[in-house]
C-alpha positions as CSV (number, residue, x, y, z in Angstrom):
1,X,-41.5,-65.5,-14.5
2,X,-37.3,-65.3,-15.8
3,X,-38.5,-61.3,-17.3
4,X,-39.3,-60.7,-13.6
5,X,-36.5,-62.3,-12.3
6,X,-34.4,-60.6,-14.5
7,X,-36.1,-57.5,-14.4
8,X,-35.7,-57.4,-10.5
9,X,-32.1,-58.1,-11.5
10,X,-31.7,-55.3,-13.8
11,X,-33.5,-53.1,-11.6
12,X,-30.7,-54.0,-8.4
13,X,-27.9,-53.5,-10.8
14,X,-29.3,-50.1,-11.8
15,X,-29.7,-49.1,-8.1
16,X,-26.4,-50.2,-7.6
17,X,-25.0,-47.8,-10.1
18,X,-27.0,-45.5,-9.3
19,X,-26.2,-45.3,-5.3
20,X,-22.2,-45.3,-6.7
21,X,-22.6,-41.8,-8.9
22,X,-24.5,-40.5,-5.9
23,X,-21.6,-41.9,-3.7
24,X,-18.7,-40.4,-6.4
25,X,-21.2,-37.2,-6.6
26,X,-20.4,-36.7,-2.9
27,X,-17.0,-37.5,-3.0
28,X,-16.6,-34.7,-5.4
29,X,-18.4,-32.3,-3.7
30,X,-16.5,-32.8,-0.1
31,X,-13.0,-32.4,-2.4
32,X,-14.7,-29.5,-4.0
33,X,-15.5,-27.8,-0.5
34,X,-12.1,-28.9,0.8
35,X,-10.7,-27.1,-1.8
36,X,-13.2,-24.0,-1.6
37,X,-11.9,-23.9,2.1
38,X,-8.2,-24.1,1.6
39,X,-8.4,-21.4,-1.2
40,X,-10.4,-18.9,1.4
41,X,-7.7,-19.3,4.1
42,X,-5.0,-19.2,1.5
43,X,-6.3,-16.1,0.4
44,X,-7.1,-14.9,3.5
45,X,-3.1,-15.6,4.7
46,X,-2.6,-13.1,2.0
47,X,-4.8,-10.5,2.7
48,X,-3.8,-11.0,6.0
49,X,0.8,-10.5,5.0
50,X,-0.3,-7.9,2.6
51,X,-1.8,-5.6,5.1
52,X,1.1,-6.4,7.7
53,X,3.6,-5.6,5.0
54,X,1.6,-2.2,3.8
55,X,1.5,-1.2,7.7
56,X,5.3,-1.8,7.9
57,X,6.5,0.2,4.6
58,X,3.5,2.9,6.4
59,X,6.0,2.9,9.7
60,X,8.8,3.2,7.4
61,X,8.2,6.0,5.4
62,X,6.9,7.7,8.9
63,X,10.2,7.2,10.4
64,X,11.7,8.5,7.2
65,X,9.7,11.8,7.6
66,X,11.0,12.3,11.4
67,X,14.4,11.4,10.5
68,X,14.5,14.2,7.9
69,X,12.4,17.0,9.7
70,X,14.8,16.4,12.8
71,X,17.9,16.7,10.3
72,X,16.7,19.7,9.2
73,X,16.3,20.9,12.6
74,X,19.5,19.8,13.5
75,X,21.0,21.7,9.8
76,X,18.7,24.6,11.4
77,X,20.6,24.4,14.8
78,X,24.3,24.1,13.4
79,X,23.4,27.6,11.0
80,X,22.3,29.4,14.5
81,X,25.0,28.3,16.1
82,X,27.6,29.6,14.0
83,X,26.8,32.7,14.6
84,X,27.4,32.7,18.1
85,X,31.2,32.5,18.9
86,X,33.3,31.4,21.9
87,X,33.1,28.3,24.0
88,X,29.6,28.1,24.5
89,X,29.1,27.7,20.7
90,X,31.9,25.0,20.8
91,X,30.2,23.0,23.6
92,X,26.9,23.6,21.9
93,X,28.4,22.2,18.4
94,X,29.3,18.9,19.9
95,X,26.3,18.3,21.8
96,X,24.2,18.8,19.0
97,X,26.2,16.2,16.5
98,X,26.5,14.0,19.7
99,X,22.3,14.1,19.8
100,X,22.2,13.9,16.0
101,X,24.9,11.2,15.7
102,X,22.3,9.1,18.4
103,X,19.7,10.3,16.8
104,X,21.1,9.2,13.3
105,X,22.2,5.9,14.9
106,X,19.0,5.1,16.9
107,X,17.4,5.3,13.7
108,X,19.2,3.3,11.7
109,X,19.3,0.9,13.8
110,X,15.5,1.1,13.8
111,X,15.3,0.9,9.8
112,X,17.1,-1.7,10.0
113,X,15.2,-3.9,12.2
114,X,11.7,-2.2,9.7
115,X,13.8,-3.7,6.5
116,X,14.4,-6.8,8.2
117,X,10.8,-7.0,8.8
118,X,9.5,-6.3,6.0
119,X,11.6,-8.8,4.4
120,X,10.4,-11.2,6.2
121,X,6.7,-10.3,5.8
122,X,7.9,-10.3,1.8
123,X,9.1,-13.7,2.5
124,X,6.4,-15.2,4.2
125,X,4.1,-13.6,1.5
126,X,6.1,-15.2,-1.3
127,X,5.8,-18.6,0.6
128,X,2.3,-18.5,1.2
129,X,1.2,-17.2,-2.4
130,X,3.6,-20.5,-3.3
131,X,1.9,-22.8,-1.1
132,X,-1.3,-21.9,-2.4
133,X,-0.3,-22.3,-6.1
134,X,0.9,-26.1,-5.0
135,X,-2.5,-27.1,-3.4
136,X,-4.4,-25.5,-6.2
137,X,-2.6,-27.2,-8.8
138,X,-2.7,-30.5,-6.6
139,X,-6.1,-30.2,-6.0
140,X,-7.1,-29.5,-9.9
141,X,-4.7,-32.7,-10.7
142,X,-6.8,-34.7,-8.0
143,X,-10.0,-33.6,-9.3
144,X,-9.7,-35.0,-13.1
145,X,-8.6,-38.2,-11.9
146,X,-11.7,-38.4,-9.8
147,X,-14.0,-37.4,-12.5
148,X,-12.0,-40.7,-14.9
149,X,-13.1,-42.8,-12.3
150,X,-16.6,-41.6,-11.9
151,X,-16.6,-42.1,-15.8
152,X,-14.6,-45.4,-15.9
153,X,-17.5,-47.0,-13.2
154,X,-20.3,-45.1,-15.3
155,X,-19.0,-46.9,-18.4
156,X,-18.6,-50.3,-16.4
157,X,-22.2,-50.1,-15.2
158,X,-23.9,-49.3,-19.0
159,X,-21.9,-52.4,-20.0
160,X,-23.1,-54.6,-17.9
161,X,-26.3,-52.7,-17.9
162,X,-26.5,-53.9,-22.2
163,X,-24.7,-57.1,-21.3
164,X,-28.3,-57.5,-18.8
165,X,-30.6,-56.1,-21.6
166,X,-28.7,-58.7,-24.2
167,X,-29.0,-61.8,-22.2
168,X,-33.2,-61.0,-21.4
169,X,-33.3,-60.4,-25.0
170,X,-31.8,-63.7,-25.8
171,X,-34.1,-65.2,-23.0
172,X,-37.1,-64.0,-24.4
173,X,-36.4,-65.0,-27.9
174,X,-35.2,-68.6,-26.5
């Protein structure tokens, strides 16, 4: 009649540990798939600053290429002009470094604001690729610590589980 008793006994206490690794089990899981999720929108963040800052250094280099066919236009110009003389040609002159001098000055003002830009993007990039480094590491420091405790209670529950099996040993040879 005290086996059964203390059977039923050992048989709640090994539920009980039982129903706390499933609970841990799940506990590591949801961090798991907490961390799986901030991982994918860290990375897509990245993606996402990457292709922002590839488009930009794409604009830049295009403006580049207009700024130097139109110089050479303008270099083009100034060589025809030469060749014609008087006032006309004088008037002509200015205009055309007037235009290019707007020109030259619209677009740096324009390559500057790109730069600025693409700093920026570099910035935000750097920050995010950060950011994601700290909840990484933060997450892998979590998760040991987690998996001591899940050990510590395992190693609590075989104890007491022995210190059970001792004391129905000792009953049954009482």
């Amino acid at each position: 009649d005290d086996i059964d008793i203390l059977r039923r006994r050992l048989k709640v206490i090994e539920n009980e540990a039982s129903a706390k690794v499933s609970n841990l089990s799940a506990q590591i899981n949801y961090l798991q798939q907490e961390l799986n999720s901030e991982k994918r929108k860290s990375q897509e963040r990245l993606t996402q600053l990457e292709n922002r800052n590839a488009e930009l250094i794409r604009k830049l280099s295009d403006q580049q290429e207009i700024l130097k066919q139109q110089e050479d236009i303008v270099i083009k110009l100034r060589e025809e002009s030469r060749l014609v003389k008087g006032r006309f040609l004088q008037a002509a002159d200015r205009k055309i470094d007037e235009v290019a001098e707007e020109f030259k000055k619209n677009f740096e003002d324009k390559l500057r604001i790109l730069s600025r830009r693409i700093r920026v993007a570099e910035q935000l990039h750097a920050e995010t690729k950060d950011n994601w480094k700290r909840t990484k590491e933060r997450c892998e420091q979590e998760h040991p610590a987690l998996e001591k405790r899940l050990e510590d209670m395992m190693n609590t529950s075989k104890s007491e589980l022995w210190r059970m099996s001792d004391v129905v040993d000792d009953m049954m040879k009482g």
